[in-house]
HTML snippet that shows the backbone in 3Dmol.js (N, CA, C, O; Angstrom):
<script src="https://3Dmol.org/build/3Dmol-min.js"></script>
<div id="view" style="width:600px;height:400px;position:relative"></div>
<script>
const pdb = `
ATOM      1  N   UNK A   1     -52.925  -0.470   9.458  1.00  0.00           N
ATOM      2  CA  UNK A   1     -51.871  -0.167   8.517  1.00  0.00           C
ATOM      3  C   UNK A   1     -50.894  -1.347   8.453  1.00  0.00           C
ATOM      4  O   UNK A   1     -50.231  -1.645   9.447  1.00  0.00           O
ATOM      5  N   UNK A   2     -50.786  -2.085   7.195  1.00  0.00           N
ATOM      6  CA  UNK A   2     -49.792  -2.753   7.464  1.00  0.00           C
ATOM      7  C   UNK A   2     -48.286  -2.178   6.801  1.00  0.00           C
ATOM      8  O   UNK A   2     -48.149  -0.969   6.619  1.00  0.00           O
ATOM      9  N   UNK A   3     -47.285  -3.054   6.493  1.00  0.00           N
ATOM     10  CA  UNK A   3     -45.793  -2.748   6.362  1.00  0.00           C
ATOM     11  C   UNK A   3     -45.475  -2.285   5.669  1.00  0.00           C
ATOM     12  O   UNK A   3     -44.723  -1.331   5.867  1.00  0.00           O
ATOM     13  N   UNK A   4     -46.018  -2.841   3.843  1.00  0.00           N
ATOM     14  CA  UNK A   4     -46.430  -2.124   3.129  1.00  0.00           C
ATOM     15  C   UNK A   4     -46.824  -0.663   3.093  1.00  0.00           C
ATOM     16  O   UNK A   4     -46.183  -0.045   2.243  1.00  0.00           O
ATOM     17  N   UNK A   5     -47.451  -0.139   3.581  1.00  0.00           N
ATOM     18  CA  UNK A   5     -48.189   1.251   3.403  1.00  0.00           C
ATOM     19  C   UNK A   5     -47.154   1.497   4.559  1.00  0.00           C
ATOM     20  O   UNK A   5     -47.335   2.663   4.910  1.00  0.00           O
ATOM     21  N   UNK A   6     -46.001   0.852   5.427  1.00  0.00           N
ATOM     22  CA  UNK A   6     -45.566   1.813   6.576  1.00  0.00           C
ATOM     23  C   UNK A   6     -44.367   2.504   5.545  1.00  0.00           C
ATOM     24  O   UNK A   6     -43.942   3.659   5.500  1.00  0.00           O
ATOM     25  N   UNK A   7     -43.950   1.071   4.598  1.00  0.00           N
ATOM     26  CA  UNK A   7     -42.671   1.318   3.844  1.00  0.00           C
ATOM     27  C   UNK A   7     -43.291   2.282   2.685  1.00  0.00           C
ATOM     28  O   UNK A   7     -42.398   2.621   1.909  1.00  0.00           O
ATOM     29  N   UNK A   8     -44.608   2.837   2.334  1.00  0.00           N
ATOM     30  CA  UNK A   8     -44.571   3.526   1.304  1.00  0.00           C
ATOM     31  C   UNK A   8     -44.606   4.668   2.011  1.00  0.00           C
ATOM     32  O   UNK A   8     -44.168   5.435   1.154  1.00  0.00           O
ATOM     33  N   UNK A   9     -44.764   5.182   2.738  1.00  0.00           N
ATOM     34  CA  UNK A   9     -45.329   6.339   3.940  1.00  0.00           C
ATOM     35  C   UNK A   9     -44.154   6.676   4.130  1.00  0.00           C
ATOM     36  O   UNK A   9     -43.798   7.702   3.551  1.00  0.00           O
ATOM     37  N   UNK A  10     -43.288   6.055   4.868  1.00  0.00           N
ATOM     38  CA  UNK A  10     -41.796   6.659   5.358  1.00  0.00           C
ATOM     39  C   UNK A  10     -40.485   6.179   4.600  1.00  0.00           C
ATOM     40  O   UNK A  10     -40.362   5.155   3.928  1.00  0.00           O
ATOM     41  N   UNK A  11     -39.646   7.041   4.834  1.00  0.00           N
ATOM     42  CA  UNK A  11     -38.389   6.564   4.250  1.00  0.00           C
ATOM     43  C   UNK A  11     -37.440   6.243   5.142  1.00  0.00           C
ATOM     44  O   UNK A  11     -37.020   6.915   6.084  1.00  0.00           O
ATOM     45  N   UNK A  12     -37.084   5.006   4.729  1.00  0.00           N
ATOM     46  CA  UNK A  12     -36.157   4.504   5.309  1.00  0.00           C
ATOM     47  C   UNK A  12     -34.666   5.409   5.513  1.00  0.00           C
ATOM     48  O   UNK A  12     -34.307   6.278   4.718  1.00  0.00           O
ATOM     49  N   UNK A  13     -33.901   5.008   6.741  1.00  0.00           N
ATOM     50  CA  UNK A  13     -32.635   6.007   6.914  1.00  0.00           C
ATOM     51  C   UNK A  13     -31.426   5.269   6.701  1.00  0.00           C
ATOM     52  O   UNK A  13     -30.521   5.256   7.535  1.00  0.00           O
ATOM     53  N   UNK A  14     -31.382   4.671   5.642  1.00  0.00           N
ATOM     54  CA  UNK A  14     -30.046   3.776   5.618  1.00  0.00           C
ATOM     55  C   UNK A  14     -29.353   4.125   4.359  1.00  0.00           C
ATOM     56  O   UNK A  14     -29.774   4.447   3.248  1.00  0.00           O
ATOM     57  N   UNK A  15     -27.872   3.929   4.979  1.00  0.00           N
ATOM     58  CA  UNK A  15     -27.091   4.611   4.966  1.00  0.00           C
ATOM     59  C   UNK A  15     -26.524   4.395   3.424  1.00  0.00           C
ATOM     60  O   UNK A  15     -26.981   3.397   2.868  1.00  0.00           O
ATOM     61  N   UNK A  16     -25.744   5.063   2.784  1.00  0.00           N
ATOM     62  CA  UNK A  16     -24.792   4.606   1.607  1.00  0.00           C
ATOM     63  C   UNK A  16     -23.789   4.376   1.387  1.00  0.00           C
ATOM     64  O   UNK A  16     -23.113   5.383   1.178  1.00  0.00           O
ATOM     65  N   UNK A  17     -23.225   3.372   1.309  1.00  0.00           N
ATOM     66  CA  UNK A  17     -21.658   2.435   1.528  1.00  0.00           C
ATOM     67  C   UNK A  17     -20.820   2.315   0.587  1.00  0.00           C
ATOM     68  O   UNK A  17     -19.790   1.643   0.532  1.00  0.00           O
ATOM     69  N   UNK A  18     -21.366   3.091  -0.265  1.00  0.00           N
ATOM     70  CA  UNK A  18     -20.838   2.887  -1.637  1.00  0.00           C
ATOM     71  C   UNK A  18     -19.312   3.931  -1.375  1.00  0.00           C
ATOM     72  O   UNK A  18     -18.124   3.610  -1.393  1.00  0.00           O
ATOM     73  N   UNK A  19     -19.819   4.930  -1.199  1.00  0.00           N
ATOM     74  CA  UNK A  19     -18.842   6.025  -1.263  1.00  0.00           C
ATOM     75  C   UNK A  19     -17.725   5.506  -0.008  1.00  0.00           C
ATOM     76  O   UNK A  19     -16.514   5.457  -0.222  1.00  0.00           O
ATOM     77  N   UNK A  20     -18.319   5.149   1.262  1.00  0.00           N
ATOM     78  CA  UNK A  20     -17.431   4.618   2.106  1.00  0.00           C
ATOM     79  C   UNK A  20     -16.593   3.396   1.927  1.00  0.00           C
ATOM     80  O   UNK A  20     -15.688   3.223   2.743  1.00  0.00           O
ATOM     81  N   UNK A  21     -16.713   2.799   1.271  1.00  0.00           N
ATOM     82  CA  UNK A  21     -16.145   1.360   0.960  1.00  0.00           C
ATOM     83  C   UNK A  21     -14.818   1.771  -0.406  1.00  0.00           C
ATOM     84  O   UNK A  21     -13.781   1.142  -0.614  1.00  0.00           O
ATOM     85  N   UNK A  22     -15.261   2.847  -1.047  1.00  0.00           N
ATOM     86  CA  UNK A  22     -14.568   2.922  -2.077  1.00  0.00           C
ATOM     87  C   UNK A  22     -13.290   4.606  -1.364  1.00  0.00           C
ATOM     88  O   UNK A  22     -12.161   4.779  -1.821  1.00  0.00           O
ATOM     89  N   UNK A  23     -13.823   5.387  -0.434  1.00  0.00           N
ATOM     90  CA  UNK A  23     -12.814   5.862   0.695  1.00  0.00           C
ATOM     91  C   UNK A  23     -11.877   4.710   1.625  1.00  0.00           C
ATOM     92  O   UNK A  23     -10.732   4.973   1.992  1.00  0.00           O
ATOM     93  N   UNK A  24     -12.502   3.523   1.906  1.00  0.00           N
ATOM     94  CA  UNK A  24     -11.748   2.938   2.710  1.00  0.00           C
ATOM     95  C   UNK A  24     -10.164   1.912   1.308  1.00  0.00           C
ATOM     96  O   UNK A  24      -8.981   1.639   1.509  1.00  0.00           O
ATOM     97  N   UNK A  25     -10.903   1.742   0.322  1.00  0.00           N
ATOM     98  CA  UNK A  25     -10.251   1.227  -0.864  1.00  0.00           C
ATOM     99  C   UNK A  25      -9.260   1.879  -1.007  1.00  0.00           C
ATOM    100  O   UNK A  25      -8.182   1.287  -1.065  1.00  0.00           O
ATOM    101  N   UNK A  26      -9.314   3.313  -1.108  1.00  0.00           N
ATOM    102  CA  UNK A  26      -8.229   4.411  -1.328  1.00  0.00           C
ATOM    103  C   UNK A  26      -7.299   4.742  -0.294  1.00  0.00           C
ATOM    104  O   UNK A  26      -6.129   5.077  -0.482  1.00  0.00           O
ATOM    105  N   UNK A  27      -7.870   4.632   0.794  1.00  0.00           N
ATOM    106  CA  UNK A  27      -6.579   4.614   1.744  1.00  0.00           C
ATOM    107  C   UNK A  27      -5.605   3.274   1.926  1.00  0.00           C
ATOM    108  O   UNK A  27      -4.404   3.233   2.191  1.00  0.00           O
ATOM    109  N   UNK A  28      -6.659   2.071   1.661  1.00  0.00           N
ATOM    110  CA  UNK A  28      -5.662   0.620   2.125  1.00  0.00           C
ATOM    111  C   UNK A  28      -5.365   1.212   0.742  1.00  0.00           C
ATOM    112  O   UNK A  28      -4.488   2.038   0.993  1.00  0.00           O
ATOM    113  N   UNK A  29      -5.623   1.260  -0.698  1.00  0.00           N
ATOM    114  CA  UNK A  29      -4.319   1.249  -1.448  1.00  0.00           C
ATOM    115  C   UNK A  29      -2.940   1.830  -1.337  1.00  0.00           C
ATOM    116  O   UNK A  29      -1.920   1.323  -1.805  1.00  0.00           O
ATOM    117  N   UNK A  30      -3.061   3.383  -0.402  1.00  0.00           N
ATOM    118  CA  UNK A  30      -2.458   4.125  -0.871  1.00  0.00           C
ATOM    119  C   UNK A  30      -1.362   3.656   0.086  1.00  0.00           C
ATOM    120  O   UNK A  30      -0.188   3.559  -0.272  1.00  0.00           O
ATOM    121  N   UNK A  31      -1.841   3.337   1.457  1.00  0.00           N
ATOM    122  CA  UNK A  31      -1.032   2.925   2.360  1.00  0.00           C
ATOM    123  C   UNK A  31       0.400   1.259   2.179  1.00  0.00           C
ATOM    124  O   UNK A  31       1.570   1.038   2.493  1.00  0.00           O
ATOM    125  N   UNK A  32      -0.878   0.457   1.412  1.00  0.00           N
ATOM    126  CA  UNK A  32       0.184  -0.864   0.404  1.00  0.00           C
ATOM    127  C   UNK A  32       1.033   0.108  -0.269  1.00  0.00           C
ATOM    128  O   UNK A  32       2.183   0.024   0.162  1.00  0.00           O
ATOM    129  N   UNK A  33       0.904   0.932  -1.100  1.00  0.00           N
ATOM    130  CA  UNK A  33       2.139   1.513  -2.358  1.00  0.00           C
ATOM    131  C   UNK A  33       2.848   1.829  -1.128  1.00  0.00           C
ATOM    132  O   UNK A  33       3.756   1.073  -0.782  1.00  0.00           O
ATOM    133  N   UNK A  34       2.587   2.736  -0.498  1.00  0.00           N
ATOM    134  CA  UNK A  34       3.697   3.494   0.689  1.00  0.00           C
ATOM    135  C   UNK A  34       4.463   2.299   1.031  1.00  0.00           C
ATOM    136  O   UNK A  34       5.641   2.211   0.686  1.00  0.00           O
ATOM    137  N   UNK A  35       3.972   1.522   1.579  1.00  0.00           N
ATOM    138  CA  UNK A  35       4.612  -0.107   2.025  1.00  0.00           C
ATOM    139  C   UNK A  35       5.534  -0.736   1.136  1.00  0.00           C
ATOM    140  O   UNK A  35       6.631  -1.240   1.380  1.00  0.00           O
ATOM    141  N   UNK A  36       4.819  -0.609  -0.085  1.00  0.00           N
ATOM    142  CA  UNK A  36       5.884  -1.755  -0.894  1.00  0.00           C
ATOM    143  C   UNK A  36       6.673  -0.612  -1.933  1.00  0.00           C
ATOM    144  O   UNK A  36       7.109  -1.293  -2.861  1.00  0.00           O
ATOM    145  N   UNK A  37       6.969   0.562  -2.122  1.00  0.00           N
ATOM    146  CA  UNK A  37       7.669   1.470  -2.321  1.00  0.00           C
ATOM    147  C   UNK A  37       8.885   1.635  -1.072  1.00  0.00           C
ATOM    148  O   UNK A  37      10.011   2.022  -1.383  1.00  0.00           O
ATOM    149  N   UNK A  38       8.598   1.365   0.093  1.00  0.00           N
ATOM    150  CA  UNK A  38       9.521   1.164   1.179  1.00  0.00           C
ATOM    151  C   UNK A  38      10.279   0.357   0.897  1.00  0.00           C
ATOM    152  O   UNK A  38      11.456   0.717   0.865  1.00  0.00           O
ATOM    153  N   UNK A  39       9.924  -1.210   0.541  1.00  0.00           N
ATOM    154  CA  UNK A  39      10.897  -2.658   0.941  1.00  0.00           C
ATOM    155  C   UNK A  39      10.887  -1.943  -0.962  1.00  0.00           C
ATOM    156  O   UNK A  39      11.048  -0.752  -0.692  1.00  0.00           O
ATOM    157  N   UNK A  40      10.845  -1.968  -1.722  1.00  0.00           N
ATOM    158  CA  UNK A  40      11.552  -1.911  -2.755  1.00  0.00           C
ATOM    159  C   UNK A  40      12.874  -0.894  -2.552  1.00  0.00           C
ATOM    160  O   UNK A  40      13.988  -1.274  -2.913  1.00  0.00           O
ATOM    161  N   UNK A  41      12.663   0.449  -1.937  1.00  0.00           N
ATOM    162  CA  UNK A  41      13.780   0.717  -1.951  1.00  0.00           C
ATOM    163  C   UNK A  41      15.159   0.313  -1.153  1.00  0.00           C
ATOM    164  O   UNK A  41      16.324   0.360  -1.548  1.00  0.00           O
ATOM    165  N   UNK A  42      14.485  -0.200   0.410  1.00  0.00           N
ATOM    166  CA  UNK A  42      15.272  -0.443   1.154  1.00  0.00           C
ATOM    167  C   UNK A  42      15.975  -2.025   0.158  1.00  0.00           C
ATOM    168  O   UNK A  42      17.108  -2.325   0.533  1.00  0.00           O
ATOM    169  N   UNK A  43      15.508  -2.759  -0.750  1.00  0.00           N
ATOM    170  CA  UNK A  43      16.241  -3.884  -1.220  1.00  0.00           C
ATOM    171  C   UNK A  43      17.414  -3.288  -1.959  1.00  0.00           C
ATOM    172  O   UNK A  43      18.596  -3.620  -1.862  1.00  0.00           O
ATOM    173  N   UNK A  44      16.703  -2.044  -2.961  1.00  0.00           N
ATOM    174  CA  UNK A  44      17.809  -1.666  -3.741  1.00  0.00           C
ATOM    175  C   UNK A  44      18.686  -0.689  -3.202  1.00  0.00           C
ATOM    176  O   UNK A  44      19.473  -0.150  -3.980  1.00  0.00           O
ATOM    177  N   UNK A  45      18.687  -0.309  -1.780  1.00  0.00           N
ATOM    178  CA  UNK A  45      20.077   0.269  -1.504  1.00  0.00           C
ATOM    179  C   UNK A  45      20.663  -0.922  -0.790  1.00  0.00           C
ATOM    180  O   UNK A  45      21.715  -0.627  -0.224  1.00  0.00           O
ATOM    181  N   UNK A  46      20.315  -2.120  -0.655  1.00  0.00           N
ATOM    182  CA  UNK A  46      20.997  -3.257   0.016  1.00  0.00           C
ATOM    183  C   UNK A  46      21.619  -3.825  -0.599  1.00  0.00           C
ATOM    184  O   UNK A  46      22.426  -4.626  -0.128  1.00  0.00           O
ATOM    185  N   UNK A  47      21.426  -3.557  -2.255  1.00  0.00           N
ATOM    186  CA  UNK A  47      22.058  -4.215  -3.329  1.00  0.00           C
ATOM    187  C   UNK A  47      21.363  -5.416  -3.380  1.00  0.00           C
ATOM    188  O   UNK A  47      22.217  -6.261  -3.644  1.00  0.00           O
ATOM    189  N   UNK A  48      20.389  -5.901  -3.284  1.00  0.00           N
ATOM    190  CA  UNK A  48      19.635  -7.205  -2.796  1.00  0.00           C
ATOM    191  C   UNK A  48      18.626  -7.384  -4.312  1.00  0.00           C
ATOM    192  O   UNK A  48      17.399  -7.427  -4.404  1.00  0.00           O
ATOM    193  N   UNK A  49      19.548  -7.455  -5.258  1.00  0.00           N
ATOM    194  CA  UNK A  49      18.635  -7.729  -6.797  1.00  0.00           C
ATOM    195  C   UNK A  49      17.508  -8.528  -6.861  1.00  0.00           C
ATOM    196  O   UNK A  49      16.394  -8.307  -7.336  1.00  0.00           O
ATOM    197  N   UNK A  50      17.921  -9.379  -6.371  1.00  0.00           N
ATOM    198  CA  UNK A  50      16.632 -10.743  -6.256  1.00  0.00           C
ATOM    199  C   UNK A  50      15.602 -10.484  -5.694  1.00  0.00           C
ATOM    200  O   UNK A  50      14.570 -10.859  -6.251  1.00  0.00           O
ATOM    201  N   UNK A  51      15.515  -9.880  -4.620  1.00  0.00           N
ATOM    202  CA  UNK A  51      14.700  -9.303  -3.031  1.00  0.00           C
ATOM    203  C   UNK A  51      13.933  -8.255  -4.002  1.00  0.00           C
ATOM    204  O   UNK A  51      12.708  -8.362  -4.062  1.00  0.00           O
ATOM    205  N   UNK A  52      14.538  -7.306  -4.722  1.00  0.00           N
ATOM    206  CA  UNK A  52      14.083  -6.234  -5.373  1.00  0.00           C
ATOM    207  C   UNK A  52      12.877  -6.504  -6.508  1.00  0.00           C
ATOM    208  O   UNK A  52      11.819  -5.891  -6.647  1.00  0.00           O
ATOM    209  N   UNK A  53      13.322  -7.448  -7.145  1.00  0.00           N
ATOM    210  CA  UNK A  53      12.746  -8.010  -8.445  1.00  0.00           C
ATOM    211  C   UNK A  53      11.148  -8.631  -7.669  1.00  0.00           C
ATOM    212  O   UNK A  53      10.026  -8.271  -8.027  1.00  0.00           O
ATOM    213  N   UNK A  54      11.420  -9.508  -6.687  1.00  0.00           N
ATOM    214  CA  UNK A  54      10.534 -10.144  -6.303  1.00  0.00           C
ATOM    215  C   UNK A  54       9.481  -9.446  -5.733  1.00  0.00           C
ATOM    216  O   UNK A  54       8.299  -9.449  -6.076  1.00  0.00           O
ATOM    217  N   UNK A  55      10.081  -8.784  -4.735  1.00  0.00           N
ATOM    218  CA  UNK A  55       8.926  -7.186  -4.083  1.00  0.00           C
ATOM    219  C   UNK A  55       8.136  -6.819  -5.005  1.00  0.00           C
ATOM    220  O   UNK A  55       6.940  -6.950  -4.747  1.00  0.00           O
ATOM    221  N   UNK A  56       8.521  -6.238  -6.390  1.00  0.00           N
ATOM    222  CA  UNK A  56       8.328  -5.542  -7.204  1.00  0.00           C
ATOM    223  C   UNK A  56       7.329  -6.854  -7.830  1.00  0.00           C
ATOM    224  O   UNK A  56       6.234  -6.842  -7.268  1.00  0.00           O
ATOM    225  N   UNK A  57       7.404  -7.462  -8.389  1.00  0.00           N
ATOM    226  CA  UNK A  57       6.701  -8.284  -9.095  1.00  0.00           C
ATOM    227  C   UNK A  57       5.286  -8.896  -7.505  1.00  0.00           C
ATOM    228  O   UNK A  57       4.127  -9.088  -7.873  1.00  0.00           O
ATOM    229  N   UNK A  58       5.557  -9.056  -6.303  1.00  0.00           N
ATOM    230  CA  UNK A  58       4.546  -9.624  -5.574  1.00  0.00           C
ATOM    231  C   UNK A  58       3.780  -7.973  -5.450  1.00  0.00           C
ATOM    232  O   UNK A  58       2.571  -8.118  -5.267  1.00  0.00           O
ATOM    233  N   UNK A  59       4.066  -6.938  -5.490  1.00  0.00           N
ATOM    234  CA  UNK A  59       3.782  -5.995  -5.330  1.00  0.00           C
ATOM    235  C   UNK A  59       2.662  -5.563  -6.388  1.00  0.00           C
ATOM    236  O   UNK A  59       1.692  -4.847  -6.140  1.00  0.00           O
ATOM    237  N   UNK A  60       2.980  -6.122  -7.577  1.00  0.00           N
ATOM    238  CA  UNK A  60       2.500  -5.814  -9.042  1.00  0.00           C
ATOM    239  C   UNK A  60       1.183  -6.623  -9.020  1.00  0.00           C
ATOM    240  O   UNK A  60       0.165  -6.184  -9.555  1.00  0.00           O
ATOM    241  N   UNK A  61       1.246  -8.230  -8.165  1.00  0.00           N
ATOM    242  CA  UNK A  61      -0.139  -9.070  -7.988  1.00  0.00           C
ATOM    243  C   UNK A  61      -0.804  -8.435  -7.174  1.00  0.00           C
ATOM    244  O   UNK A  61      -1.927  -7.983  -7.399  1.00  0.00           O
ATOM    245  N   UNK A  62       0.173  -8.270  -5.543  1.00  0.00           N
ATOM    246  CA  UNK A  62      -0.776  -7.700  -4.705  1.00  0.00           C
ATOM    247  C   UNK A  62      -1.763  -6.361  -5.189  1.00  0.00           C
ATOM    248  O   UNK A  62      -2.960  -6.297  -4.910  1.00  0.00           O
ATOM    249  N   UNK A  63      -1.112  -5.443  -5.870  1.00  0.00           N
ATOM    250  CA  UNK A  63      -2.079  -4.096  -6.449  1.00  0.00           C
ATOM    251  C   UNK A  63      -3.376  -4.423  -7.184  1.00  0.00           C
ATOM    252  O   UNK A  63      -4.495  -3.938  -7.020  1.00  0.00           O
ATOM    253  N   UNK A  64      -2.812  -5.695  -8.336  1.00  0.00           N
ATOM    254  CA  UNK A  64      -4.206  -5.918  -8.936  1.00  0.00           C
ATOM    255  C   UNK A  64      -4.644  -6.526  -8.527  1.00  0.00           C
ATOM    256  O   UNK A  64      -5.478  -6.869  -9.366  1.00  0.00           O
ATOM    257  N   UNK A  65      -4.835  -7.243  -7.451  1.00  0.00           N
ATOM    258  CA  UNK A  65      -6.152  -7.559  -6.219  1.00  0.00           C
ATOM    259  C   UNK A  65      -6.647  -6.391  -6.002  1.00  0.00           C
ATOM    260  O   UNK A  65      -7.792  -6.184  -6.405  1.00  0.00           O
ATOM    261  N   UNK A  66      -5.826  -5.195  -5.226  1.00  0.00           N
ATOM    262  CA  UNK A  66      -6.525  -4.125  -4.118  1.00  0.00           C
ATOM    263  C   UNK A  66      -7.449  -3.340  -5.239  1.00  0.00           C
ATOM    264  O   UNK A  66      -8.675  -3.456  -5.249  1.00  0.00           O
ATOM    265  N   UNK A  67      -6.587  -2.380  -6.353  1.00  0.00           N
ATOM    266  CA  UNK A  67      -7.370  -1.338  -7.353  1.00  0.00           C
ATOM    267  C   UNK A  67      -8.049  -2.279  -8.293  1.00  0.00           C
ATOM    268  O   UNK A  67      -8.355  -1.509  -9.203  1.00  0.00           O
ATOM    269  N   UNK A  68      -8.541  -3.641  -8.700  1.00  0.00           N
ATOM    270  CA  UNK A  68      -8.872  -4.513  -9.509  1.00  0.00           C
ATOM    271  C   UNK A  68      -9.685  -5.872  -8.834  1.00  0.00           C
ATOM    272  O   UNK A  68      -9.238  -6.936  -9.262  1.00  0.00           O
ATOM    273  N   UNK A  69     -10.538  -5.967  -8.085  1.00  0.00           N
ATOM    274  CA  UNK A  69     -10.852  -6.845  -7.213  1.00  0.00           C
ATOM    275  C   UNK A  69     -11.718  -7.597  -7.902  1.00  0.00           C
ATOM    276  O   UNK A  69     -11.571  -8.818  -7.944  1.00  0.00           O
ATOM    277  N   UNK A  70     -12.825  -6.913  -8.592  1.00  0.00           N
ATOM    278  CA  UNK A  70     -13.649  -7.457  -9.706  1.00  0.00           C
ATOM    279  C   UNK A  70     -13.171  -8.018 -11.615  1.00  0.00           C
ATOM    280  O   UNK A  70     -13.880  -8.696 -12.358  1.00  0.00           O
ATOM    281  N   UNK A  71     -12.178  -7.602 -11.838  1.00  0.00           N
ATOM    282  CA  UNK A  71     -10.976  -8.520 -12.476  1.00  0.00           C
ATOM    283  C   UNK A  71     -10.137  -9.354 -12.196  1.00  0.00           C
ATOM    284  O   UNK A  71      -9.558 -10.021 -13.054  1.00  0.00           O
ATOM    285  N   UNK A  72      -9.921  -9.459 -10.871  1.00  0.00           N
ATOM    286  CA  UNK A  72      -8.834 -10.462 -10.184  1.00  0.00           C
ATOM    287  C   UNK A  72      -9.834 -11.516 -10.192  1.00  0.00           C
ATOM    288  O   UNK A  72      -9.597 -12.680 -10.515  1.00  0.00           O
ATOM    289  N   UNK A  73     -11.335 -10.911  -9.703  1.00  0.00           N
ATOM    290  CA  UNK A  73     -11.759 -12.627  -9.635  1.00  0.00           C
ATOM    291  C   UNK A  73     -12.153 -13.009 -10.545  1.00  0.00           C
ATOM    292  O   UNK A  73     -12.566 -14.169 -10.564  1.00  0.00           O
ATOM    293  N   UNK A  74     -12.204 -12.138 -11.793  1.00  0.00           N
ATOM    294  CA  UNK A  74     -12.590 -12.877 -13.174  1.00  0.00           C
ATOM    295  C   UNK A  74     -11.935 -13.650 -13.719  1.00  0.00           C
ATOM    296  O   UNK A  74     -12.320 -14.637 -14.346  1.00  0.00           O
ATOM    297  N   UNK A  75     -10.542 -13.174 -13.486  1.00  0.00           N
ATOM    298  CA  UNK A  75      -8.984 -13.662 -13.746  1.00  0.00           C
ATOM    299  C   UNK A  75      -8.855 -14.818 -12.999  1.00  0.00           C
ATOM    300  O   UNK A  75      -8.717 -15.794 -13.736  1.00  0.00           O
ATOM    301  N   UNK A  76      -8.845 -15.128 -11.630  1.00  0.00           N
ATOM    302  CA  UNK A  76      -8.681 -16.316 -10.852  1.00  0.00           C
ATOM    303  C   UNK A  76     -10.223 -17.423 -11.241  1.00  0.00           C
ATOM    304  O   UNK A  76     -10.097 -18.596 -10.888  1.00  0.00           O
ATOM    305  N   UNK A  77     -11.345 -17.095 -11.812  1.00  0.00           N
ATOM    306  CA  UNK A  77     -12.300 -17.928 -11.717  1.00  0.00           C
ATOM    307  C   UNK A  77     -12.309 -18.381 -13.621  1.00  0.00           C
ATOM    308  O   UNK A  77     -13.204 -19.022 -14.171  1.00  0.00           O
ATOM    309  N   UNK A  78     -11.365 -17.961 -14.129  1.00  0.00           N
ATOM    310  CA  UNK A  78     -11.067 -18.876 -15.387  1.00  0.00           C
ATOM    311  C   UNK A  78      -9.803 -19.269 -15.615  1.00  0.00           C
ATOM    312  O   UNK A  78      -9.430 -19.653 -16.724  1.00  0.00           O
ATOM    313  N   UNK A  79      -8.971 -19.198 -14.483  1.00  0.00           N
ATOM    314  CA  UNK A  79      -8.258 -19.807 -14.545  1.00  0.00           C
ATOM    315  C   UNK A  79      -8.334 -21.380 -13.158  1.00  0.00           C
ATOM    316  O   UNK A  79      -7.651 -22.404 -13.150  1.00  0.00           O
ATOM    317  N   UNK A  80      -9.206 -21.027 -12.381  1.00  0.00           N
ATOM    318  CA  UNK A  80      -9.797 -22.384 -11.900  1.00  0.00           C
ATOM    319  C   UNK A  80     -10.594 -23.171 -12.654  1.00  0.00           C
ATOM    320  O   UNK A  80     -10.635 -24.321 -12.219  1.00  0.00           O
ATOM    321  N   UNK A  81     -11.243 -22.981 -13.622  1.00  0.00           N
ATOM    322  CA  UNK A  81     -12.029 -23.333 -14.716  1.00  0.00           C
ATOM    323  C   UNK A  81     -11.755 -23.996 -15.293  1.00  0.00           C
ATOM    324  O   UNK A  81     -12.304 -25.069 -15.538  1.00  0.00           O
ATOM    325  N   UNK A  82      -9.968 -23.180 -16.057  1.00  0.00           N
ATOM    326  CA  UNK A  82      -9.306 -24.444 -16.642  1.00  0.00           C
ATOM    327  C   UNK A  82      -8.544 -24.823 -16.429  1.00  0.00           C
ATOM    328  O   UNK A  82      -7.977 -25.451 -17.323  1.00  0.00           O
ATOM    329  N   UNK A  83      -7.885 -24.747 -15.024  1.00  0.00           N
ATOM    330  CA  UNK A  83      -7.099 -26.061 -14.093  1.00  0.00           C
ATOM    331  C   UNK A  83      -8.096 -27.135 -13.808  1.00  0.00           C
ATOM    332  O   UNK A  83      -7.883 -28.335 -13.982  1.00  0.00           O
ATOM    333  N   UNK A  84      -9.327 -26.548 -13.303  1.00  0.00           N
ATOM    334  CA  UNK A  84     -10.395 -27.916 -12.583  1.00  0.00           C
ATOM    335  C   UNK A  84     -11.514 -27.849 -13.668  1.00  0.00           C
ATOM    336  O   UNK A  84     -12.300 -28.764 -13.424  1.00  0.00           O
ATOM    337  N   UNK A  85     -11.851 -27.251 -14.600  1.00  0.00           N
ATOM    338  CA  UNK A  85     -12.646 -27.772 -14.999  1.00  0.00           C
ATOM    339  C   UNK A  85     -14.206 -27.022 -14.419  1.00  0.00           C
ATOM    340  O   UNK A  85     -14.231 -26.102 -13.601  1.00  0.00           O
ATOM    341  N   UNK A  86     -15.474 -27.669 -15.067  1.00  0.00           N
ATOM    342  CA  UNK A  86     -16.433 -26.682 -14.762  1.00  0.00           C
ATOM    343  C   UNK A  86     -17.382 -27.526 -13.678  1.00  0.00           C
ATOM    344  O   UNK A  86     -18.362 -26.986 -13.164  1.00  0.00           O
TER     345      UNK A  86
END
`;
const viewer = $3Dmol.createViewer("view");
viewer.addModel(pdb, "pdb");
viewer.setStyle({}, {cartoon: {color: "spectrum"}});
viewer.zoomTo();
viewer.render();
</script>
């Protein structure tokens, strides 16, 4: 018998990552908002406008990396494209 006929004979037991990878996605997101919903508020009861604005806006890149990972790099690989060229 070779490998062939072992791999048509039995089924393999491996596993599916799909669903786990996209559970682990949902918690690091949910846990970043918790995070940067924190330092946003703690800026704006500090009165700290600038601090606030900035959170909020690095907050706004950091998200569309985490929920957008496959647009971020579409987004970053044409815009290396046409800084450097092909």
């Amino acid at each position: 018998m070779n490998t062939q006929q072992l791999a048509d004979t039995y089924q393999m037991a491996v596993p599916n990552l799909n669903s786990v990878s996209s559970i682990v996605l949902s918690i690091v997101g949910t846990l970043f908002t918790i995070f940067m919903v924190t330092k946003v508020v703690a800026a704006w009861a500090r009165k700290d406008w600038g601090a606030l604005v900035m959170e909020a806006a690095a907050g706004a890149v950091v998200a569309f990396f985490v929920f957008a990972p496959s647009t971020a790099t579409a987004v970053l690989t044409s815009l290396g494209v046409g800084v450097f060229g092909s």
